[in-house]
Residue, then its C-alpha position, 0 to 999 in steps of 0.5 A: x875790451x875787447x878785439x884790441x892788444x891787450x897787454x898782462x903787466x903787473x899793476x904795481x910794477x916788478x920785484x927788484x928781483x929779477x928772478x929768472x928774469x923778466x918777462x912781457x906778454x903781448x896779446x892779439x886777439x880775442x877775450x879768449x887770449x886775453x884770458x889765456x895771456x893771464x895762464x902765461x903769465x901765471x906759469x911763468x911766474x910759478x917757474x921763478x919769472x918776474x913780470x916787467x912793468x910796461x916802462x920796463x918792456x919800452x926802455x928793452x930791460x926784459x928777458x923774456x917777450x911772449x907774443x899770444x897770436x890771434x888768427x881770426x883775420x889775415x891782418x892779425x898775422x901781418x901784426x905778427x910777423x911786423x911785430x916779432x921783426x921788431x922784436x929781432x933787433x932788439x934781440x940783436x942788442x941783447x943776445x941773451x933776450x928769448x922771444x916765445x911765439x904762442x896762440x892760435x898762429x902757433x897751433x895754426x902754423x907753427x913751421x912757417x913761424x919756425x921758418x920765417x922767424x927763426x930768432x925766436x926761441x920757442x913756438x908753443x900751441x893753445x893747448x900747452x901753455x903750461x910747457x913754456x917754462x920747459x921750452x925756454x929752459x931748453x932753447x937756453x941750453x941747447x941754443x936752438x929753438x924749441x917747437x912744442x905745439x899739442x893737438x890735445x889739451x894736456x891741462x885746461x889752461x883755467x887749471x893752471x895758475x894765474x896772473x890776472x890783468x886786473x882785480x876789479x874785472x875777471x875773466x872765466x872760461x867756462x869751455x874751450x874749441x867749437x863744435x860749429x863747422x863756419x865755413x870762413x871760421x878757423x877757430x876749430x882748426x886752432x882751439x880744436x873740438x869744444x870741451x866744457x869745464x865742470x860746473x864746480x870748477x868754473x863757480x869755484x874760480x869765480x868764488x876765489x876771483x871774488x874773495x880776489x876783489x873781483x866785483x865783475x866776471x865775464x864768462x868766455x866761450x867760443x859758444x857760451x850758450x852750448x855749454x853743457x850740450x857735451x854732457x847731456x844738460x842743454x840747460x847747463x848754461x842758464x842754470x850757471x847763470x842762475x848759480x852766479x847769483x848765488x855767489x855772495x860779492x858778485x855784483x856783474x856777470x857778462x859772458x860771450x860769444x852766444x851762438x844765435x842758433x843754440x839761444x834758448x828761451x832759458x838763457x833768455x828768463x836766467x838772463x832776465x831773473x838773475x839780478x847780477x847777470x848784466x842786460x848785455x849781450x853780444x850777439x853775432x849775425x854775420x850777415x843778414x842774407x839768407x843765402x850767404x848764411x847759408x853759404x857760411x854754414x851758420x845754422x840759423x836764417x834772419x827771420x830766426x835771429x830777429x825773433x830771439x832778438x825780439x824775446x830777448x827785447x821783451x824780457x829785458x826792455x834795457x838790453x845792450x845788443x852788439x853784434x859781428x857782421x862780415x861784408x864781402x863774403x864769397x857770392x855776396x852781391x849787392x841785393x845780399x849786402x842791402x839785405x844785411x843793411x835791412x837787417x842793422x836797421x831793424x835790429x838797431x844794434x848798440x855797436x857792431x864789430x864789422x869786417x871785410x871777409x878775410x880768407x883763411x887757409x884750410x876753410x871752404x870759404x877760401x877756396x870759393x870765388x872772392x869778392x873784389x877788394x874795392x867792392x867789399x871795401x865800399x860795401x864796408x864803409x857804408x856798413x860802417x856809417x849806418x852804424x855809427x848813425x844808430x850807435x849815436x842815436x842809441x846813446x843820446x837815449x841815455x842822455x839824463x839818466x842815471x846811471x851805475x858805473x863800476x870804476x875800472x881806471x882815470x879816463x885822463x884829465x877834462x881840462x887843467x884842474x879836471x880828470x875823469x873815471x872811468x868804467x862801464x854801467x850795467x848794460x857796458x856802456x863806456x862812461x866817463x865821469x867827472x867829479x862834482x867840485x867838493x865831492x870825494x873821488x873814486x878808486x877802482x873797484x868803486x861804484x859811482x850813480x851819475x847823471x849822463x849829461x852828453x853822448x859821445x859817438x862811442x861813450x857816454x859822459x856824465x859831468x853832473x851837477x849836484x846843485x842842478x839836481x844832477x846825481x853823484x853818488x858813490x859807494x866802496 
């Protein structure tokens, strides 16, 4: 899950009651929004809201649309404003329906919001969710936008309540904002210096996500790995890790994003010795150019990166690497994108993220000379298809292994009489599972061994066989 619109509905449908009425969030972006999406809701839901049903938002029988924009990348902007025009008509057939703009795009620009947008009825930052309840009370009085955006966190928004998108899976924050100065980043602009939450707090949300029916948590963090760095313990973060496996029903911890720079031999051994943190990892490398890493401002070089990547390999052999990589940076030549191709090759990363570089008002690398669009584009398609050809290769490896799946949903039906489940095995490989002919079948939150029978391009598939020797096995 990650980089896709996310949406946080309730799983069972809404109260008849329509309370102070019924509201739907629309997420761009990151895990990090994802998260912050579950803090809208929850505030809207303690203010006297009722969450509307994805059925509810599509047939236009909601009170409140709450867009929770991202700013990573120009097209994210574009999705926005196409997005909230959409929404304009709709507020044409019903006068009474607010829309609240919220996020990174907020915090980032809020007057352009205001000014091209001037339907919607209140703007609010990352860090003042919790002031939405209040700024929509207003917009309805007064008949005027409400614009309220922080440049300080009055409320980390993992304190304030909560509507989780799913039970099976949560997400935990464990700091907010970055200290890093990228120079094609925008994160520090809009989610500000980095503030880390106490340990306690963070193991004390996981508990009550587990007495929930979590069995799964991802830790989230714009640099999870520099967690405690603000409060003197460099070690903080591997000895959260190692918490974690204290906390009785936690079966799976995932977290990301690591900064290459700040990953420690500790992280590493946490990783490694701790039997509910997963083997998985993503691990951005942006480029596999000394120079342009240089010019991006990120403070490691390739021969660095290798060699973590190297550690983490020999500790955990089952280790699932994905990475970031941006092509067309400002000065990239050929000779720098063949040394990024040299990189992929080398490192035979399970999946990458990959981008055209895209430039950010207000970063240095924005007002540096820009690649031409059809070169990067070129230069991204050949990115594109190195990957797919290992990503491929990687996942016919799993091909006849047995493999632990956390069941998250219905994948849809095989054919006629078939469906398939759905979920992640321990290294987060996508898996979509069949039930054998006579075989009990899985709810959410079950756990299913299953025999990998094909490789997708981007998934696995296990349709196993018991009479061939084939395993299914499940556990509530």
């Amino acid at each position: 899950m990650t980089r896709q619109e996310r949406a946080v509905a309730p799983e069972q449908g809404a109260s008849a009651d329509r309370g102070k009425g019924l509201f739907y969030v629309h997420t761009l972006g990151c895990q990090m929004n994802v998260h912050d999406s579950e803090r809208i809701a929850g505030v809207l839901e303690a203010d006297g809201y009722v969450p509307a049903t994805e059925e509810q938002f599509l047939d236009k029988d909601v009170d409140v649309i709450v867009m929770n924009t991202c700013a990573v990348r120009e097209n994210a902007a574009e999705r926005m404003y196409g997005t909230i025009g959409l929404w304009a008509k709709m507020k044409r057939e019903r006068p009474n329906l607010q829309i609240a703009i919220g996020g990174c795009m907020a915090q980032l620009d809020r007057q352009k919001i205001v000014k091209k947008t001037p339907w919607v009825d209140a703007v609010f930052g990352t860090k003042n969710i919790e002031d939405l309840p209040q700024l929509l009370d207003q917009a309805r009085v007064t008949g005027t936008p409400q614009v309220e955006v922080h440049n300080d966190f009055g409320m980390f928004p993992s304190d304030l309540p909560v509507d989780r998108g799913a039970r099976v899976t949560s997400w935990v924050a464990i700091s907010m904002g970055c200290n890093n100065t990228c120079t094609f980043c925008i994160v520090p602009t809009t989610r500000g210096k980095e503030h880390d939450r106490r340990p306690g707090d963070i193991l004390a949300e996981i508990q009550r996500c587990v007495e929930g029916g979590a069995k799964e948590v991802t830790l989230l963090g714009q640099n999870v790995n520099s967690f405690g760095y603000g409060m003197g313990d460099r070690y903080a973060f591997s000895k959260l890790l190692r918490a974690c496996g204290t906390i009785e029903g936690l079966e799976r911890v995932r977290f990301t994003s690591p900064h290459p720079a700040a990953f420690t031999d500790d992280v590493i051994a946490a990783m490694a010795e701790t039997p509910n943190v997963m083997h998985q990892l993503h691990f951005p490398l942006q480029s596999g150019s000394d120079r342009i890493l240089r010019a991006m401002r990120r403070s490691y070089r390739t021969e660095k990166f290798m060699t973590i990547l190297g550690k983490i390999r020999e500790a955990m052999p089952d280790a699932q690497i994905s990475t970031d990589i941006i092509v067309g940076f400002p000065g990239e030549t050929e000779e720098d994108f063949q040394q990024t191709l040299d990189i992929v090759r080398k490192a035979r990363f399970s999946s990458a993220f990959t981008f055209i570089y895209s430039p950010r008002p207000g970063t240095p690398a924005a007002e540096m000379e820009q690649v031409p669009h059809d070169v990067a584009q070129d230069r991204l398609e050949r990115l594109v298809a190195l990957q797919e050809q290992i990503t491929a290769e990687e996942l016919q490896r799993f091909e006849g292994r047995d493999v632990e799946v956390l069941i998250t949903g219905s994948a849809g039906k095989k054919d006629a009489d078939t469906h398939r489940y759905t979920g992640r095995e321990r290294t987060g490989q996508l898996v979509h599972i069949g039930v054998p002919e006579g075989f009990e079948a899985p709810q959410i939150g079950d756990v299913v061994t299953a025999t990998v029978t094909h490789a997708g391009r981007h998934n696995l598939i296990a349709d196993p066989n018991p009479a061939e020797g084939q395993t299914y096995e499940l556990r509530h």
